[in-house]
Backbone as a printed PyTorch tensor [residue, N CA C, xyz], in Angstrom:
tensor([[[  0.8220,  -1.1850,   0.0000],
         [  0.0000,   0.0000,   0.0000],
         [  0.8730,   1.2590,   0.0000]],

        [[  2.0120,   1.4510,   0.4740],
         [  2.8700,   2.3080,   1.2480],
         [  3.6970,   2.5930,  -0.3570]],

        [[  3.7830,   1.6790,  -1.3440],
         [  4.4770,   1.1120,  -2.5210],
         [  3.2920,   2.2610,  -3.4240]],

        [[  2.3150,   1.8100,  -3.5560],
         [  1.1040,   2.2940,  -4.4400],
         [  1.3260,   3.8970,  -4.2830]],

        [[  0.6460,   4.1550,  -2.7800],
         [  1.2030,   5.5690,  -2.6560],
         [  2.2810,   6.4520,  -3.4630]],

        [[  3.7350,   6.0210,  -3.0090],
         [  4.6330,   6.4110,  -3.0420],
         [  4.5740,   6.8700,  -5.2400]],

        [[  4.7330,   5.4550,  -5.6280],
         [  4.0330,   5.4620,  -7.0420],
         [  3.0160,   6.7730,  -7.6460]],

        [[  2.0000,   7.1960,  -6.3570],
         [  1.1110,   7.8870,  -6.9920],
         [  1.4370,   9.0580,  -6.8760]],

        [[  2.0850,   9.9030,  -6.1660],
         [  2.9460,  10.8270,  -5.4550],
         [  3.5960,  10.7800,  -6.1660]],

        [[  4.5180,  10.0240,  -6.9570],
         [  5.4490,  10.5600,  -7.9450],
         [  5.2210,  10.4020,  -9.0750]],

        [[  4.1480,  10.1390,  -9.7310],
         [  3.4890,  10.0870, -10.6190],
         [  2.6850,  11.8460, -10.6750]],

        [[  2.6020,  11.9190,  -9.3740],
         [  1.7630,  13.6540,  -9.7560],
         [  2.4340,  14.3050,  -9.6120]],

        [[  3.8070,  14.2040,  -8.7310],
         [  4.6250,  15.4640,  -9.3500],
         [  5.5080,  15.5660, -10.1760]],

        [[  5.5730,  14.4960, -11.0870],
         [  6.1530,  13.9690, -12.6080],
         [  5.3660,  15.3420, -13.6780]],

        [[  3.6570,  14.4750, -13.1490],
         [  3.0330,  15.2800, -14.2410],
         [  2.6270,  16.8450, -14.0370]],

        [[  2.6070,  17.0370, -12.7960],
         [  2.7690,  18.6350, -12.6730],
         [  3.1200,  19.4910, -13.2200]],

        [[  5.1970,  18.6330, -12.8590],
         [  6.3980,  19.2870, -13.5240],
         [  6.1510,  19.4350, -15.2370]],

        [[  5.8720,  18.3290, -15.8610],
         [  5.5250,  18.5840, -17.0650],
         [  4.4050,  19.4380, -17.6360]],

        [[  3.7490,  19.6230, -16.9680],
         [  2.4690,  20.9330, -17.2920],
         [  2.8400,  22.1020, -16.6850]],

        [[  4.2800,  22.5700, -16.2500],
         [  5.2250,  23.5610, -15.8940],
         [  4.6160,  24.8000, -17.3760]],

        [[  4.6520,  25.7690, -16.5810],
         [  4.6210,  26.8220, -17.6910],
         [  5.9720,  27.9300, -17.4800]],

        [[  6.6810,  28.4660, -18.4710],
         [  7.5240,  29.3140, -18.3970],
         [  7.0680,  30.7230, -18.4170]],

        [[  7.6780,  31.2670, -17.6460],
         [  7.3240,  32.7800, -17.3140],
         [  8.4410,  33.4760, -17.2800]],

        [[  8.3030,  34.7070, -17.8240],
         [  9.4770,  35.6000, -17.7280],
         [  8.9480,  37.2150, -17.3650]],

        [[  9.7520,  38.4470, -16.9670],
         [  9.6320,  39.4290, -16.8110],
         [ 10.1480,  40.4150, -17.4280]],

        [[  9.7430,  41.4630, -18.1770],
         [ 10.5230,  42.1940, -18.5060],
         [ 10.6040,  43.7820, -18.0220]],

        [[ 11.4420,  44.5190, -17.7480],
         [ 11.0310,  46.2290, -16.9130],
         [ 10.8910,  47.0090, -18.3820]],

        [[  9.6500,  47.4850, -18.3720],
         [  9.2670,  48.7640, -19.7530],
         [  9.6490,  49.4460, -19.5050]],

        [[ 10.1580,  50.4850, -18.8170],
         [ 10.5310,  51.7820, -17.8980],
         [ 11.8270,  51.7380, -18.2120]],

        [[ 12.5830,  49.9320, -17.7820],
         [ 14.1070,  50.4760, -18.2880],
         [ 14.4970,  50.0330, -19.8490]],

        [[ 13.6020,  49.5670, -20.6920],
         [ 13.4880,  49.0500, -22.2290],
         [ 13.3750,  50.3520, -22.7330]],

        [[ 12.4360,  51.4470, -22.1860],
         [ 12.2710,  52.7450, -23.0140],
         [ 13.3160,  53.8410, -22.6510]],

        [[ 13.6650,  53.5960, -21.2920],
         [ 14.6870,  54.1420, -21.1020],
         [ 16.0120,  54.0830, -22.0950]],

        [[ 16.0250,  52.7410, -22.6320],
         [ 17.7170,  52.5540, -23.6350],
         [ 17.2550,  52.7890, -24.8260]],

        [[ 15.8510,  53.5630, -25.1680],
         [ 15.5290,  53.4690, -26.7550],
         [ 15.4110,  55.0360, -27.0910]],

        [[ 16.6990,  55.6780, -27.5310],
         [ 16.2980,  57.1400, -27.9130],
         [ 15.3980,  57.8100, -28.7080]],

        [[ 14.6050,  56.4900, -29.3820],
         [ 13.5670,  57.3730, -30.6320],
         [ 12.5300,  57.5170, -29.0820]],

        [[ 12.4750,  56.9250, -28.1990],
         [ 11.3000,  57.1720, -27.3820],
         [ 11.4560,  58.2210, -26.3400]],

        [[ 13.0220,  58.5050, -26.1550],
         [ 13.3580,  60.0450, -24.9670],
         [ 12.8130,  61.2830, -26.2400]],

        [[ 13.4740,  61.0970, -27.3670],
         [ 13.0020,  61.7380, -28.2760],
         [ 11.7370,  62.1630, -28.2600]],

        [[ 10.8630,  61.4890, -28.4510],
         [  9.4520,  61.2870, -28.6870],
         [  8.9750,  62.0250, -27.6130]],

        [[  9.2260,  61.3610, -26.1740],
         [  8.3790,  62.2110, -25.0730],
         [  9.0070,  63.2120, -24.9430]],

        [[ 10.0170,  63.8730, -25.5650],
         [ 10.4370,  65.1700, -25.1980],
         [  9.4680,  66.3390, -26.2570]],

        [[  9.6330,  65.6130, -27.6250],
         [  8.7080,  66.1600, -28.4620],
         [  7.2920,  66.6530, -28.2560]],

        [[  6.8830,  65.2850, -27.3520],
         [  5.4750,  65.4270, -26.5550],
         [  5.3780,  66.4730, -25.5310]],

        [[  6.5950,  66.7060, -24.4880],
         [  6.4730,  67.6270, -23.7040],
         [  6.1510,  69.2090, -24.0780]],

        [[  7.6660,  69.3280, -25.5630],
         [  7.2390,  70.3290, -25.3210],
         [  5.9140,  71.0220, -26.5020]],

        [[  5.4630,  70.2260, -27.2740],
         [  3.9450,  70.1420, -27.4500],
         [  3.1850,  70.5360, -26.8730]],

        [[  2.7910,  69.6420, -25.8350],
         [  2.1480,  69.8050, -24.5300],
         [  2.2360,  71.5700, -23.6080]],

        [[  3.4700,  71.5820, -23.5860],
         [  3.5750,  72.9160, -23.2170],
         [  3.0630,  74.2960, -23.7120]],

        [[  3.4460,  74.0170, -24.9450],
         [  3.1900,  74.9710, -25.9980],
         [  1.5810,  75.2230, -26.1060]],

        [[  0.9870,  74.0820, -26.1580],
         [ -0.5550,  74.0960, -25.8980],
         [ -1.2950,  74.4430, -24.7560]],

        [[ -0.6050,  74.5930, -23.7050],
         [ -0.9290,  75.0580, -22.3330],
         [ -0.7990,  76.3260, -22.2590]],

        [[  0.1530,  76.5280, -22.3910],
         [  0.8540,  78.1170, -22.5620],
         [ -0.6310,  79.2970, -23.5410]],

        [[ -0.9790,  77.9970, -24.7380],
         [ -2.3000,  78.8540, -25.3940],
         [ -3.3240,  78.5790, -24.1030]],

        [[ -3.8160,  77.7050, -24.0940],
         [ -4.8100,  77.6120, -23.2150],
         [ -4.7030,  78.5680, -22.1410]],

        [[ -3.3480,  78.7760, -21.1190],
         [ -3.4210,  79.4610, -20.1480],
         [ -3.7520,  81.1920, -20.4110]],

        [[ -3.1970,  81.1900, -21.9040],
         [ -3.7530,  82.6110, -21.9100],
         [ -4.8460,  83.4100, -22.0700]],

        [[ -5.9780,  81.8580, -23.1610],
         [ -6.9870,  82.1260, -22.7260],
         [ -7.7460,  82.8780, -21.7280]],

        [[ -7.4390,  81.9400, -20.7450],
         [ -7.9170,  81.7910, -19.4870],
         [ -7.4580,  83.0770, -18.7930]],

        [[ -6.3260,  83.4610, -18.9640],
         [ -6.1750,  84.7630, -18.2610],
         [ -6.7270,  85.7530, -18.8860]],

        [[ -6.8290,  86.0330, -20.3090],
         [ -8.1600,  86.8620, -20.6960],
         [ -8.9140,  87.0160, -20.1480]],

        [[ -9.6110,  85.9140, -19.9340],
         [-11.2470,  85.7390, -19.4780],
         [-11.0010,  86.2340, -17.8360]],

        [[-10.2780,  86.0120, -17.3070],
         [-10.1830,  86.2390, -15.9750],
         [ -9.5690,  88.0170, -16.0990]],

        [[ -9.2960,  88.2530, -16.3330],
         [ -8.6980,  89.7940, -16.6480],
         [-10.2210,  90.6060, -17.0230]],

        [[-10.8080,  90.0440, -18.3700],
         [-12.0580,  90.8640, -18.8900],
         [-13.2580,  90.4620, -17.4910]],

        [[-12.9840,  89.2500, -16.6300],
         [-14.0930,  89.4830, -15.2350],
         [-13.7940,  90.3690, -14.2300]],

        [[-12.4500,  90.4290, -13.7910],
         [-11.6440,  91.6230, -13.0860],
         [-12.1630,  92.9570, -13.5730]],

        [[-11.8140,  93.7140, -14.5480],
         [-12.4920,  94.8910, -15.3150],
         [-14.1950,  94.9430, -15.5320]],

        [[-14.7400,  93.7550, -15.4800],
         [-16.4060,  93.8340, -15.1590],
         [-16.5870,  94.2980, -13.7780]],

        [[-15.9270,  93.6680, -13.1480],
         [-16.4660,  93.8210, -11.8910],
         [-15.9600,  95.1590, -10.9390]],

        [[-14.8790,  95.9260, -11.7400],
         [-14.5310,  96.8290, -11.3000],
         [-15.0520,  97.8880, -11.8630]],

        [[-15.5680,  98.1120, -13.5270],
         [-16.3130,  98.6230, -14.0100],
         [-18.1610,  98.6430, -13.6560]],

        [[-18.5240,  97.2530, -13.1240],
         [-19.8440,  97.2240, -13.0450],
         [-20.9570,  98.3980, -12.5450]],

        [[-20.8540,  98.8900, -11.4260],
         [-21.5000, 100.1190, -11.0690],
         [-21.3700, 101.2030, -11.7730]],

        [[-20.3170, 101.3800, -13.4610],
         [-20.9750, 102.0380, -14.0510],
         [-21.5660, 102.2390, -15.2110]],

        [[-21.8370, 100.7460, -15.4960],
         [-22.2480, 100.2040, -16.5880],
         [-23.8120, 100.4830, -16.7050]],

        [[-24.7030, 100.2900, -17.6910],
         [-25.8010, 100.0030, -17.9400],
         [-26.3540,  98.8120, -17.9670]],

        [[-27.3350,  98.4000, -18.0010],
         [-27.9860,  96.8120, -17.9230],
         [-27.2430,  96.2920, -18.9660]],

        [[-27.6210,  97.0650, -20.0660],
         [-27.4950,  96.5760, -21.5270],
         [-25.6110,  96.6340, -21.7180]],

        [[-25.1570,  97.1500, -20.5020],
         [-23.7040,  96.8200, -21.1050],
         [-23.1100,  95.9610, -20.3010]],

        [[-23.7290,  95.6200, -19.2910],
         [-23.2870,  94.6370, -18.6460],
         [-23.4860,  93.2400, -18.7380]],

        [[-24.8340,  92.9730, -19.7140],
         [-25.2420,  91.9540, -20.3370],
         [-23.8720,  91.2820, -21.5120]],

        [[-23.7660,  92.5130, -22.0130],
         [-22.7090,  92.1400, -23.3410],
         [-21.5710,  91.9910, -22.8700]],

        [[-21.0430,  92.3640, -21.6580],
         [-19.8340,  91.9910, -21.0040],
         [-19.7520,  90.8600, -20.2230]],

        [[-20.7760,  90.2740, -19.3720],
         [-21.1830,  89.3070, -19.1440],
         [-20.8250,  87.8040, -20.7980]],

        [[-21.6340,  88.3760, -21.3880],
         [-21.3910,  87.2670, -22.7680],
         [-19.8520,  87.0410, -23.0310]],

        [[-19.5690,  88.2150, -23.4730],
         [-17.9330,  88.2930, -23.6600],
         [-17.5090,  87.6360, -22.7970]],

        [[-17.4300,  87.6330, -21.8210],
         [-16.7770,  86.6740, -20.5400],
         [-16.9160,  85.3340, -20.7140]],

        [[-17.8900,  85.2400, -20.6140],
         [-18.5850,  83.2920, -21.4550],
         [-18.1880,  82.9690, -22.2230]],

        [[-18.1280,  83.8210, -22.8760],
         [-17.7680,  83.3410, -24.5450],
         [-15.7890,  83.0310, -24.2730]],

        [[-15.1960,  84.1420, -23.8780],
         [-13.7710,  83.9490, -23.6300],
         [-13.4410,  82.3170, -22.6660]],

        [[-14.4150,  82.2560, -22.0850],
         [-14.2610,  81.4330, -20.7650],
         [-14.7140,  80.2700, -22.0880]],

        [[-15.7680,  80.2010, -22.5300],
         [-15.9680,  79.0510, -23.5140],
         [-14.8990,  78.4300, -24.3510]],

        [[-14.2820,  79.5190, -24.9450],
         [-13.3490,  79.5110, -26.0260],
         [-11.9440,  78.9380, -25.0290]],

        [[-11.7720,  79.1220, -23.7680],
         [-10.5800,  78.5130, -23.2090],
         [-10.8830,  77.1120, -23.2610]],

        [[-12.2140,  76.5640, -22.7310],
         [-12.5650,  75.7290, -22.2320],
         [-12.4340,  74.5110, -23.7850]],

        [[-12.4190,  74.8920, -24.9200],
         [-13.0800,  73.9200, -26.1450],
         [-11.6700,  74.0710, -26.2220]],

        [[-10.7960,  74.7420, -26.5910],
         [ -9.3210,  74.7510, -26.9630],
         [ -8.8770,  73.9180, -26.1090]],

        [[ -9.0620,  73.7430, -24.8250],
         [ -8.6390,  72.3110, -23.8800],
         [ -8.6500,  71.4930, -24.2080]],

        [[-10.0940,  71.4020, -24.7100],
         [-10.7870,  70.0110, -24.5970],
         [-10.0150,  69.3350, -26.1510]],

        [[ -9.8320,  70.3850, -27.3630],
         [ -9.3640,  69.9540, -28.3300],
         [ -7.8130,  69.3330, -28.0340]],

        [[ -6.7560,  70.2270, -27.2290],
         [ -5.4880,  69.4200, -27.0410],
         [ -5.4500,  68.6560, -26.4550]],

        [[ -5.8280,  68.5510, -25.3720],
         [ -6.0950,  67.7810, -24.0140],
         [ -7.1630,  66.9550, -23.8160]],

        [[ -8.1550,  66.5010, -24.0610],
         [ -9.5640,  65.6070, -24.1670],
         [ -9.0330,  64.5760, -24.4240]],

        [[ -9.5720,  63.4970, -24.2250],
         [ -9.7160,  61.8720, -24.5850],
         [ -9.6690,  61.4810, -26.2660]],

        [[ -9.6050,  62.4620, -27.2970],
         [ -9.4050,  62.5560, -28.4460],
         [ -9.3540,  63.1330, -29.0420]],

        [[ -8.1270,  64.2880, -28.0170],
         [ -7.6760,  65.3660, -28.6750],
         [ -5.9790,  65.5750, -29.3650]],

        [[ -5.4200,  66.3690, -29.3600],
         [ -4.4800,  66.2500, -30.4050],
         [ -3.1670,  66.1070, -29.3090]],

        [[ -2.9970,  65.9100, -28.3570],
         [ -2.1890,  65.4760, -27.5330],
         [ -2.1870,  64.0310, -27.6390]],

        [[ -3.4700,  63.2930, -27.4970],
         [ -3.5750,  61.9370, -27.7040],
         [ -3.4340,  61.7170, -29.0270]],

        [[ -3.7910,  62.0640, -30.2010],
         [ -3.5960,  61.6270, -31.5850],
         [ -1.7790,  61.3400, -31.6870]],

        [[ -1.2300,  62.5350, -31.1100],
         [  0.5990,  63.2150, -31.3500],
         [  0.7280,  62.3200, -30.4830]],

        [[  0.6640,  61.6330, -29.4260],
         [  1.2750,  60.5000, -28.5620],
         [  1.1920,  59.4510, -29.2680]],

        [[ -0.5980,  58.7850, -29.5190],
         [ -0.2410,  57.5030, -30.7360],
         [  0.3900,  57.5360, -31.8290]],

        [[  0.7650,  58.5740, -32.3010],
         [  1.5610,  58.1520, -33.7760],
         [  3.2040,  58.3680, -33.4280]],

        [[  3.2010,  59.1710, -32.0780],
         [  4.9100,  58.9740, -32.1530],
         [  5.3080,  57.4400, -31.4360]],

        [[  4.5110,  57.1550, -30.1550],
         [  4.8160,  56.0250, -29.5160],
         [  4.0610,  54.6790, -30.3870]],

        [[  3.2770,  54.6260, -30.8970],
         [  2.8100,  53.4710, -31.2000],
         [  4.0570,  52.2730, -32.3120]],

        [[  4.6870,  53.0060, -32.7190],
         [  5.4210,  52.6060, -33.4540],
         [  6.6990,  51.9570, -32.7290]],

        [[  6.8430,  52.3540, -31.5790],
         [  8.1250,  51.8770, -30.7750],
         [  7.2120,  50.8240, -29.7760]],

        [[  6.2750,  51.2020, -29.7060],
         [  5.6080,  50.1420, -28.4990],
         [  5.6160,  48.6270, -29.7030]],

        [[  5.2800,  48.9100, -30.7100],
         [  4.8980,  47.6730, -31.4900],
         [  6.0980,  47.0830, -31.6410]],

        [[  6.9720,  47.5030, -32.1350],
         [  8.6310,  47.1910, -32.2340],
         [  8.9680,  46.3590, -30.3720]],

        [[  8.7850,  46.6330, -29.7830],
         [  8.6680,  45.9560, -28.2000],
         [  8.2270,  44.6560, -28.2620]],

        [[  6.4130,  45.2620, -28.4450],
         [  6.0240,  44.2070, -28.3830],
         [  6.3530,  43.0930, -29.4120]],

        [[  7.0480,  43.4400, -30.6500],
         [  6.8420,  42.1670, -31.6450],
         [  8.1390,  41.2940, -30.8980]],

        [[  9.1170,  42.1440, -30.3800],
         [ 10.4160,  41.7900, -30.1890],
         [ 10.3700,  41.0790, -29.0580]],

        [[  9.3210,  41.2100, -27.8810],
         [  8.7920,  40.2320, -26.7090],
         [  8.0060,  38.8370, -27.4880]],

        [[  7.6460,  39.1830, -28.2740],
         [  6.7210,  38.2150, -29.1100],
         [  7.5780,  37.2050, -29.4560]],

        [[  8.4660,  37.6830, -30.2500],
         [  9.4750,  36.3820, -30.9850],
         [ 10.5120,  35.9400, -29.8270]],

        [[ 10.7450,  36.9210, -28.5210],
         [ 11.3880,  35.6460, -27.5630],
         [ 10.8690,  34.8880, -26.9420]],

        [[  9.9180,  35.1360, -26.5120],
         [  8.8140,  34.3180, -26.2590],
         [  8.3210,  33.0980, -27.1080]],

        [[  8.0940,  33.1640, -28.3780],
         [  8.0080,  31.9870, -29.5190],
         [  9.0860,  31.3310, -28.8270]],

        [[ 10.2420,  31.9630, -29.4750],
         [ 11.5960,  31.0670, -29.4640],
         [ 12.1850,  30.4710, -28.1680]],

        [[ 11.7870,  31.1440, -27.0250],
         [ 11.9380,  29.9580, -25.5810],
         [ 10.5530,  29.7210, -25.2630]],

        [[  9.5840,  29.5650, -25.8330],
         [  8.8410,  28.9360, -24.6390],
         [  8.0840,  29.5030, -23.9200]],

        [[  8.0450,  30.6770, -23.7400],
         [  7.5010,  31.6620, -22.6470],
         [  5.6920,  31.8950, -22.5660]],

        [[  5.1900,  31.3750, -21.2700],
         [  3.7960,  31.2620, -21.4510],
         [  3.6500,  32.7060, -21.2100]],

        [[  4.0450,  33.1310, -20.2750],
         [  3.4130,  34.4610, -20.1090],
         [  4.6940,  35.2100, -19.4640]],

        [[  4.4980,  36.5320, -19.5860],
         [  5.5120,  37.4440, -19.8000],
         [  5.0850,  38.9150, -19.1820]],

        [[  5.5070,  38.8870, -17.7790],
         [  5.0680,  40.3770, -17.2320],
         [  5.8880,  41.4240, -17.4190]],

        [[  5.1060,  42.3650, -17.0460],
         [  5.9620,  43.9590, -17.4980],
         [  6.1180,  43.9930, -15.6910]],

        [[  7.3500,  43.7310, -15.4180],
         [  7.7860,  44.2840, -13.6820],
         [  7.6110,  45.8320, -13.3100]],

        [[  7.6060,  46.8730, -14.1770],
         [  7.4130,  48.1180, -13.9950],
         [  5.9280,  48.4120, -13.7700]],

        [[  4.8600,  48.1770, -14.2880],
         [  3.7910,  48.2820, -13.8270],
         [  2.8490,  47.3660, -13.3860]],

        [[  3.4350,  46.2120, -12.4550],
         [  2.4850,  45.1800, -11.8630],
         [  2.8020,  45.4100, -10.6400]],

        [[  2.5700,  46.2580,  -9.4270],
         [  2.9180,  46.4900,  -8.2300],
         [  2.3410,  44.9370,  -7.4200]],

        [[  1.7570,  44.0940,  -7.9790],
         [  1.5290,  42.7400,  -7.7250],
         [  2.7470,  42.1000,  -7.6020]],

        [[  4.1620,  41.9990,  -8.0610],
         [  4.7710,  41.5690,  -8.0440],
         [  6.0900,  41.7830,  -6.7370]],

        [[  6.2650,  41.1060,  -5.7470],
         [  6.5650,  41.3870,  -4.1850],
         [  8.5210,  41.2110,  -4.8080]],

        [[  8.3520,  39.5180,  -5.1920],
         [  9.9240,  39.6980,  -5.7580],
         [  9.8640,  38.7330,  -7.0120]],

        [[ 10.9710,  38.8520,  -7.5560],
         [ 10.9950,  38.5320,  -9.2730],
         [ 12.5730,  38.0540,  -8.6830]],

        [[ 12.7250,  36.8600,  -9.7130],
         [ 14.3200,  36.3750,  -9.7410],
         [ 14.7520,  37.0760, -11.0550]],

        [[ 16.1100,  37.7760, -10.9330],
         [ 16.4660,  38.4460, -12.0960],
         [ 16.9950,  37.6260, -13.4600]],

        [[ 16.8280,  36.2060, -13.2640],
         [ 17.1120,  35.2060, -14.0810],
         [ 15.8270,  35.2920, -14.5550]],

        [[ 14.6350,  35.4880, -14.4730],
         [ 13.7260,  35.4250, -15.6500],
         [ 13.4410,  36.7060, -15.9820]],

        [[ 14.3480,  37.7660, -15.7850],
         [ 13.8860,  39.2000, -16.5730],
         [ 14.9670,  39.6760, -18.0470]],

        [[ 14.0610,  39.3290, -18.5880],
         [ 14.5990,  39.8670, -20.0130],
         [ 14.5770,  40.3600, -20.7840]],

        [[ 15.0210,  41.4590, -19.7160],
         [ 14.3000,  43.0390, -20.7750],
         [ 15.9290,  43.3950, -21.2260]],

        [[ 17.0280,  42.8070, -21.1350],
         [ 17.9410,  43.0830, -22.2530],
         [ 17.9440,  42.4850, -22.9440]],

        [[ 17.1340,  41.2360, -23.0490],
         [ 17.2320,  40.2820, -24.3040],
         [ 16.7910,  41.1680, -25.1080]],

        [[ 15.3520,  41.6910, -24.7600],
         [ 14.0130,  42.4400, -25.8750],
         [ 15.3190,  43.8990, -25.9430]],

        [[ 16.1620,  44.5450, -25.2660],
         [ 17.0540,  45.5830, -26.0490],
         [ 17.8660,  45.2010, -27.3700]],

        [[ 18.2730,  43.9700, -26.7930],
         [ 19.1730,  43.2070, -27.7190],
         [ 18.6380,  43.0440, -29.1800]],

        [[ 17.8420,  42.0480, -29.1140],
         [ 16.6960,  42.3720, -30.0690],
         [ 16.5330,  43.5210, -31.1450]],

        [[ 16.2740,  44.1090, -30.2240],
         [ 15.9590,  45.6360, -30.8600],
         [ 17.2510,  46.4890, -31.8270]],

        [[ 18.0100,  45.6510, -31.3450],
         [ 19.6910,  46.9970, -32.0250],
         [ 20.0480,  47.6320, -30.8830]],

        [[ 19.4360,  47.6150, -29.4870],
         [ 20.2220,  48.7450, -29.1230],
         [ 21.1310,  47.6770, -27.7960]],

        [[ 22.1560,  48.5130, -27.2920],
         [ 23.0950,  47.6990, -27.1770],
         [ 22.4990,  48.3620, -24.9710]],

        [[ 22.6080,  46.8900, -24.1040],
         [ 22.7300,  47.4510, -23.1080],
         [ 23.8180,  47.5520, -22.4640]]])
């Protein structure tokens, strides 16, 4: 009986071991870090970004300047001119507000200028995780930079210089 056991016990962790899956890790943070079309890129983005703020903010200080002068002007305005200064204000305050929403919004031209500079280096990544993965084996393959799930990682399965290597660029 003690025989049978022993048999069955190593029979399941025979077949365990063989239904083993390979896993590896790679850090994105330090992959984009060694890839200059991508410091490039987000610098391009920054100062984009800036440049579009810089409009927006002046907007906005218009509109806040032409409410300052309402309100210091108001007592000697007329109904009828305070109505139209009132609008003007809205309207300035509107016009900051849509110019935002156009650079800055969920599908505005900040996001368009990010997918077409990064998408092209992310795909180059990913194809280049793709084919090491084919070529060892790899069931699944985390990004260590953004899985705060991950407590500790052995640096023997991170191969994010393989995916540099890959790539041309040298770590």
């Amino acid at each position: 009986m003690k025989k049978l056991f022993t048999l069955l016990c190593l029979l399941m962790i025979m077949g365990a071991q063989s239904m083993a899956q390979k896993f590896a890790l790679v850090d994105m943070e330090y992959i984009l870090k060694n890839i200059p079309a991508y410091e490039r890129a987000s610098e391009q983005l920054n100062q984009v970004s800036k440049k579009w703020q810089a409009e927006v903010d002046a907007l906005t200080e218009e509109a806040q300047t032409l409410y300052k002068n309402y309100q210091s002007e108001a007592v000697f305005l007329s109904t009828e001119q305070k109505t139209k200064k009132e609008e003007e204000i809205v309207a300035k305050e509107k016009e900051a507000a849509e110019l935002k929403k156009k650079y800055f919004g969920p599908e505005g031209e900040l996001f368009k200028k990010r997918e077409s500079l990064m998408a092209p280096i992310q795909d180059e990544i990913y194809n280049a995780v793709k084919d090491i993965s084919d070529s060892k084996g790899y069931s699944l393959i985390l990004d260590r930079a953004s899985d705060t799930g991950i407590i500790f990682a052995s640096p023997k399965i991170d191969i994010s210089n393989e995916v540099l290597t890959k790539l041309g660029y040298s770590n």
